[in-house]
C-alpha positions as CSV (number, residue, x, y, z in Angstrom):
1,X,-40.8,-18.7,-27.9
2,X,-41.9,-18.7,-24.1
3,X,-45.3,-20.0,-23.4
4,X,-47.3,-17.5,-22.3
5,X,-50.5,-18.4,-23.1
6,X,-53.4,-21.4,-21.7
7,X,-55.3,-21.9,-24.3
8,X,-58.8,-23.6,-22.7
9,X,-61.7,-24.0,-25.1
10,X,-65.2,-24.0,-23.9
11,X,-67.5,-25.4,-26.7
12,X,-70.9,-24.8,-24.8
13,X,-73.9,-23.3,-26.0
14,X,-75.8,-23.7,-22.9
15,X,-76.8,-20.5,-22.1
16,X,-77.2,-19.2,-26.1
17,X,-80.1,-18.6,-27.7
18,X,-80.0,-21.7,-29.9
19,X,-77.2,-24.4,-30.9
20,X,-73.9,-23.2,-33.0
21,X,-71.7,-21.8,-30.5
22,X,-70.3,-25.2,-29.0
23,X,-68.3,-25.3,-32.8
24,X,-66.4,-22.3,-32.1
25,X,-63.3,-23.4,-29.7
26,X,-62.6,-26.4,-33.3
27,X,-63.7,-23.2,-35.5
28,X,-60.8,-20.9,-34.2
29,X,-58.3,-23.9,-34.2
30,X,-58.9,-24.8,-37.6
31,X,-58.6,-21.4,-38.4
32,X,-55.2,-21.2,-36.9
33,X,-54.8,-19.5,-33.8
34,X,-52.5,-21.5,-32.3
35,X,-50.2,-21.2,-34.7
36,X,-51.0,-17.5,-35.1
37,X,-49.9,-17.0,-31.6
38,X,-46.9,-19.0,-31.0
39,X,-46.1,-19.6,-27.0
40,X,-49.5,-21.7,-26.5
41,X,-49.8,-24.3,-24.2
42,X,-52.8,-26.0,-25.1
43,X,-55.2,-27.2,-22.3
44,X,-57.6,-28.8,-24.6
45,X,-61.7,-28.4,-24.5
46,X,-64.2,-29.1,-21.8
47,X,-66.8,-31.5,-22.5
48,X,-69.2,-30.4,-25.3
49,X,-72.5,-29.3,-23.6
50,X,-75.4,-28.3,-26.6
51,X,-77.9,-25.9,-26.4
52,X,-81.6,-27.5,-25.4
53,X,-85.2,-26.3,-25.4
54,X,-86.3,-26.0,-21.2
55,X,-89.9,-25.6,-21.1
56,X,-89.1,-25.9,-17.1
57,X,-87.6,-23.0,-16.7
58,X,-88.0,-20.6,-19.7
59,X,-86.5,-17.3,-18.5
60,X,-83.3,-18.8,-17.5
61,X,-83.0,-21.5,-19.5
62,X,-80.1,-24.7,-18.7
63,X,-79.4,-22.5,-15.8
64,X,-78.1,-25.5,-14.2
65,X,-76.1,-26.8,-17.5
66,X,-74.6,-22.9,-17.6
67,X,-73.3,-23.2,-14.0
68,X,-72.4,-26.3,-13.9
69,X,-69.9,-25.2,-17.4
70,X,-69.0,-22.1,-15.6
71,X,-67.6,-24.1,-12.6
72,X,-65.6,-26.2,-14.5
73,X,-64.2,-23.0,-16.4
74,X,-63.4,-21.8,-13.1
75,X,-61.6,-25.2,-11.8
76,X,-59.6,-24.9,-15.6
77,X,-58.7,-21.7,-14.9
78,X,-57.0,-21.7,-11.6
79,X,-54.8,-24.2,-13.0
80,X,-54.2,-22.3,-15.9
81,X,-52.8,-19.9,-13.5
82,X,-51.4,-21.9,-11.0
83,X,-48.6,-23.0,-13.9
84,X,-48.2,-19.1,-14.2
85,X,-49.5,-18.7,-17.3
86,X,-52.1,-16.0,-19.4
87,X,-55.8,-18.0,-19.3
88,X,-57.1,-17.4,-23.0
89,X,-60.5,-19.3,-23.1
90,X,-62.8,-19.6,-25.9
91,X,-66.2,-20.5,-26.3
92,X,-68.9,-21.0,-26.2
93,X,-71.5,-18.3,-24.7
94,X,-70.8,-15.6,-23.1
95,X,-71.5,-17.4,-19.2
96,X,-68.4,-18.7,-19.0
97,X,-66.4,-15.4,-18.4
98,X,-68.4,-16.0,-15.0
99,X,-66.0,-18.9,-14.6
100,X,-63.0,-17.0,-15.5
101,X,-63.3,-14.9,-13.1
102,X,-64.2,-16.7,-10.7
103,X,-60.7,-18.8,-11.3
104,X,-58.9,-16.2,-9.7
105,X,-58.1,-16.8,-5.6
106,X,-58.5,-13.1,-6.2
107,X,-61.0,-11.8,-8.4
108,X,-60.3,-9.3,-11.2
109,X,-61.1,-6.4,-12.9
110,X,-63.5,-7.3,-15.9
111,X,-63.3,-5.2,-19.0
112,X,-66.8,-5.8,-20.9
113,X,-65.9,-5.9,-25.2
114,X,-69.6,-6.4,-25.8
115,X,-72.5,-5.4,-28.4
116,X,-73.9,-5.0,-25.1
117,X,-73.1,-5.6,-21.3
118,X,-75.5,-8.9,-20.5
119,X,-77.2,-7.1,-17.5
120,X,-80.7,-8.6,-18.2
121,X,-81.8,-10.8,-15.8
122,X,-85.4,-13.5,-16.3
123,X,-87.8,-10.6,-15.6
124,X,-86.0,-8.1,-18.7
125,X,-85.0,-10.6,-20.9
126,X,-88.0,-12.6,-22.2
127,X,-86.0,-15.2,-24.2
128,X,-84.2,-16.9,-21.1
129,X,-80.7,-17.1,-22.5
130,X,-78.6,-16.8,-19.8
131,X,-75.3,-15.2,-21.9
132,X,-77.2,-11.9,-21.9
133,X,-77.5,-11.8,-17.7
134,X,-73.5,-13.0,-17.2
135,X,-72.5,-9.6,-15.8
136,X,-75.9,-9.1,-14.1
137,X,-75.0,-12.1,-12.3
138,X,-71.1,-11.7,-11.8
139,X,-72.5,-8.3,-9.9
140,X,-75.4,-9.7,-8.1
141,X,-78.3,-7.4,-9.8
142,X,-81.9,-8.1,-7.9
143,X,-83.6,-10.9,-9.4
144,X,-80.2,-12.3,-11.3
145,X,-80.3,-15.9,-11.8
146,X,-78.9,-17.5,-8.6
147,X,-77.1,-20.5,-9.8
148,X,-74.8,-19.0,-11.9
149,X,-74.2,-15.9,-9.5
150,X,-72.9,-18.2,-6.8
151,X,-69.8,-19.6,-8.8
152,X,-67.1,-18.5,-7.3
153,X,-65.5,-17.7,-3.9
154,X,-67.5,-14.8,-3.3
155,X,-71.3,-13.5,-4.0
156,X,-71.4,-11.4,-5.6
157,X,-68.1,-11.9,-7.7
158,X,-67.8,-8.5,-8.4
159,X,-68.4,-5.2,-8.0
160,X,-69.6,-2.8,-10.3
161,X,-66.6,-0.1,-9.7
162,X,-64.4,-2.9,-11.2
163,X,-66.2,-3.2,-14.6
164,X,-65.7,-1.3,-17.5
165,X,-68.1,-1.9,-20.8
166,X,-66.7,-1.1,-24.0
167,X,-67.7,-1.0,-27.7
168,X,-71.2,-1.8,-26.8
169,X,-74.3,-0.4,-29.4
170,X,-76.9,0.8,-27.4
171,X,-79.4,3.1,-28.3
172,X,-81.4,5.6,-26.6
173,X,-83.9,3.9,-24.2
174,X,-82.3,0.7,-24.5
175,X,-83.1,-1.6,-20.7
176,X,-78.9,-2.3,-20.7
177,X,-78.0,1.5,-21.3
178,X,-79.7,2.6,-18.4
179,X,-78.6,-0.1,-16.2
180,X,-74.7,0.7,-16.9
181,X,-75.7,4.5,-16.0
182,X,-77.7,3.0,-12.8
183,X,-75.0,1.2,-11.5
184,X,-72.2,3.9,-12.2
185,X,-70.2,1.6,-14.7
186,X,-67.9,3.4,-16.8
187,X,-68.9,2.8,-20.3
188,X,-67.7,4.1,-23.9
189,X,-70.3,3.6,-26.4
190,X,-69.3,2.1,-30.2
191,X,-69.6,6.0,-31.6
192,X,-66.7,7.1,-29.1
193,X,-64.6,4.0,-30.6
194,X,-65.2,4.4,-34.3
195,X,-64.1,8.2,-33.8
196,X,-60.8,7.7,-32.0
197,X,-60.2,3.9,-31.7
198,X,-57.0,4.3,-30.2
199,X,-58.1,7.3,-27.6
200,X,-61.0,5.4,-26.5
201,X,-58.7,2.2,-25.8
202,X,-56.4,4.5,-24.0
203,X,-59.8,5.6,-21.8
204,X,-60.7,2.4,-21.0
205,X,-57.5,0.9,-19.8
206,X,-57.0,3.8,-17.7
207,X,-60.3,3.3,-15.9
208,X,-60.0,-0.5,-16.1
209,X,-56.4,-0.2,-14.7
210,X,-57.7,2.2,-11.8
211,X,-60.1,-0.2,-10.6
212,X,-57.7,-3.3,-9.9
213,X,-54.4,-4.5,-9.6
214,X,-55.3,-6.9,-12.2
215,X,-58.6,-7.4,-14.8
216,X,-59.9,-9.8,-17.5
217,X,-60.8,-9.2,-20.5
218,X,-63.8,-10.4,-22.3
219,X,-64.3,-10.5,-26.1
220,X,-67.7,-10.8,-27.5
221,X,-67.3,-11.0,-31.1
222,X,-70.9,-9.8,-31.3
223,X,-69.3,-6.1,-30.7
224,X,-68.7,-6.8,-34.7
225,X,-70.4,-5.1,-37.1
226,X,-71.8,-8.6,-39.0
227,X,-71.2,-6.6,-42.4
228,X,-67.6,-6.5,-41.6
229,X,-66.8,-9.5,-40.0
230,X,-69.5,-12.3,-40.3
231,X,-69.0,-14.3,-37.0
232,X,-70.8,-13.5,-34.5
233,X,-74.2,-15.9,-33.4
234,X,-76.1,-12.6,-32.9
235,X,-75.5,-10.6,-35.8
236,X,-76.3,-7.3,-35.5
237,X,-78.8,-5.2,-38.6
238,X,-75.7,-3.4,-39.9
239,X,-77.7,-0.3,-39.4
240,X,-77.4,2.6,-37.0
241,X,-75.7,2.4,-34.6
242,X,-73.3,-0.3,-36.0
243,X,-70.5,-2.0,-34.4
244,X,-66.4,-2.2,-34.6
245,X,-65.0,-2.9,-37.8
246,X,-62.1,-5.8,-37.1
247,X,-59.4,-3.1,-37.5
248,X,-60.8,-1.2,-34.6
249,X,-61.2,-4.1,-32.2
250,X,-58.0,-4.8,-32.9
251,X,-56.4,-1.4,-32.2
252,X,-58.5,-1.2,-29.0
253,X,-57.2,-5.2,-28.0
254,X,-53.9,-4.2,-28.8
255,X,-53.9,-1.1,-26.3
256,X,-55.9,-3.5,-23.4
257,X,-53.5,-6.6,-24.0
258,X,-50.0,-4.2,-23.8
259,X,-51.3,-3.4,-20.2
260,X,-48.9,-4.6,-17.4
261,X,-52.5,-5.3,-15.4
262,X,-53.7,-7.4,-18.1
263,X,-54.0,-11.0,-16.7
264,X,-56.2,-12.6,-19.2
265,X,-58.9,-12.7,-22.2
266,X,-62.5,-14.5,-22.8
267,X,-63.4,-14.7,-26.5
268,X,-66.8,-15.8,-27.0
269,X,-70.1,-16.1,-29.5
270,X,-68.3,-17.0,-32.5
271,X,-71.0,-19.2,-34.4
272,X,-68.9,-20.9,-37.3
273,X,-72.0,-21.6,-39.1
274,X,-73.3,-17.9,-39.7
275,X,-69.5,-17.6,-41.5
276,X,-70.1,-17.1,-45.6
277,X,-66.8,-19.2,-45.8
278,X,-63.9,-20.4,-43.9
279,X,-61.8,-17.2,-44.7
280,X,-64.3,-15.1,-42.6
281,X,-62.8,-16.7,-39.9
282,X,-59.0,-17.2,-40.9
283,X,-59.1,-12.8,-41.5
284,X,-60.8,-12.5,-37.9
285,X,-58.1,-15.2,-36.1
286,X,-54.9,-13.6,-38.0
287,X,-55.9,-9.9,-37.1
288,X,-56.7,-11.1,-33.5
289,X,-53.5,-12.9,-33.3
290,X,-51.6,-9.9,-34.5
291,X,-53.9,-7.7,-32.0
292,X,-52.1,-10.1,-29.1
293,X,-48.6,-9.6,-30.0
C-alpha cells in the first residue's frame, strides 16, 4: 500500500490537568494502529514533556512548556506535509492541535470532535489547564493565554467562521455553550449525533467544507461516553447528557475522513492508565482504524 499517512506522536501532558496523557502516543502503538492502518510512515515521538504543579502561574499552568510542545508540533508538521503526506498526530493534550495548525503555510479549517470546544481562557477556567483554552487561543478570545496564541504564522490562527464543534455535551448554562453561540460557531450538540450519526456527520462536513479549501480534524477521545469506551483522562459521569458510543464516532470520522478537503487528524486525551485493561484500547484503535479506511 501507498503511504498516506505521518504518523507524529506527541506524548505531552503539559497542559493536562495532571500526568497520564504523555503514555498515550506508546499506548496506541502498542495497541496497533500502525498496523491497523497500513500506509504509515512513522515520524516517531517528540520529546516526553510531564505534567508539573506551577504555583507561578496557576491559571495557565506550563504555559511556556505547552507552547514551547506546540511549536515543535508545528515545525513536525510542515514537514509531515512538505513530503506530501496526511499529518496524523497523537497525544498528548489537547494544545497541540494549536501546533497542527499552525504547520500549515496556510492555515486550515478546524473541525472541533470534543466533549467540549476548550474556549475557557485563566479568568473561566479556575484549574489552569491550558487543553481546555486551545481553541480560545487558536481564535484569539480576550484574555486567552498569549504564549500559546502566538504559535503560528498568524495571530490569531484562526477565525471562528472556520471552526466547526461537534459531538460536544454541553448543558444548559454551561460557560463553553454560550461562547460557541457568542462567536457564531456552528455546532451540533451530542443529542443531534446519537439521533442520526450519519446525518449529523453529513452536516458537519458540509459546514466544515464551506468554510475552507482544506480543515483539520481534531479527536478528543473525551467526546466518549467513559461507560462505553474507557479512555479518555477526563471521563465523563455517564449521565445525562452522555457522550458518542465508539460506533458513532466512528460513523461520524468515517463521513469527515472520506472528504476530498480533509487534510489531516489530531487525536488526543487518551490516558492509558484510566483503561480497565489493554483491550479497552485495542477495540477503540481497531474501530478507529477501520473509521480511517
Amino acid at each position: 500500500m501507498d503511504t498516506r499517512w505521518g504518523l507524529l506522536g506527541v506524548p505531552s501532558s503539559a497542559g493536562a490537568h495532571t500526568p497520564g496523557l504523555e503514555k498515550g502516543p506508546a499506548a496506541v502503538r502498542s495497541a496497533g494502529l500502525v498496523g491497523a492502518l497500513g500506509g504509515v510512515d512513522d515520524h516517531g515521538d517528540l520529546p516526553s514533556v510531564r505534567w508539573r504543579p506551577d504555583l507561578d502561574r496557576p491559571s495557565a499552568k506550563n504555559a511556556a512548556a505547552v507552547a514551547r510542545v506546540a511549536t515543535e508540533v508545528a515545525a513536525s508538521t510542515a514537514r509531515i506535509l512538505d513530503a506530501g503526506l496526511l499529518p496524523l498526530v497523537v497525544g498528548g493534550d489537547c494544545s497541540i492541535t494549536v501546533g497542527v495548525v499552525a504547520g500549515f503555510a496556510d492555515p486550515p479549517a478546524l473541525l472541533y470532535v470534543d466533549g467540549g470546544p476548550d474556549l475557557f481562557t485563566p479568568s473561566t477556567r479556575p484549574n489552569g489547564n491550558l487543553d481546555a483554552m486551545g481553541l480560545a487561543c487558536m481564535l484569539g478570545v480576550p484574555g486567552h493565554v498569549a504564549e500559546l496564541g502566538a504559535v503560528g504564522r498568524s495571530v490569531p490562527l484562526l477565525t471562528s467562521d472556520k471552526v466547526v464543534s461537534y459531538g460536544h455535551a454541553l448543558p444548559p448554562g454551561d460557560v463553553e455553550l454560550a461562547m460557541l453561540d457568542q462567536l457564531g460557531i456552528t455546532h451540533l450538540h451530542a443529542d443531534e449525533v446519537h439521533a442520526d450519526p450519519s446525518a449529523a456527520a453529513r452536516r458537519a462536513r458540509g459546514a466544515i467544507e464551506s468554510a475552507a479549501p482544506r480543515f483539520v480534524l481534531h479527536c478528543d477521545v473525551d467526546v466518549l461516553s467513559f461507560v462505553d469506551t474507557p479512555i479518555a483522562d477526563v471521563p465523563d459521569s455517564g449521565g445525562d447528557p452522555i457522550g458518542l458510543t465508539l460506533d458513532e464516532l466512528a460513523t461520524s470520522l468515517s463521513v469527515f475522513t472520506a472528504s476530498p478537503s480533509f487534510a489531516g487528524l489530531v487525536l488526543t486525551e487518551i490516558n492509558p492508565d484510566h483503561a480497565p485493561d489493554p483491550s479497552a484500547l485495542t477495540r477503540f484503535v481497531t474501530r478507529f482504524a477501520e473509521s480511517l479506511s
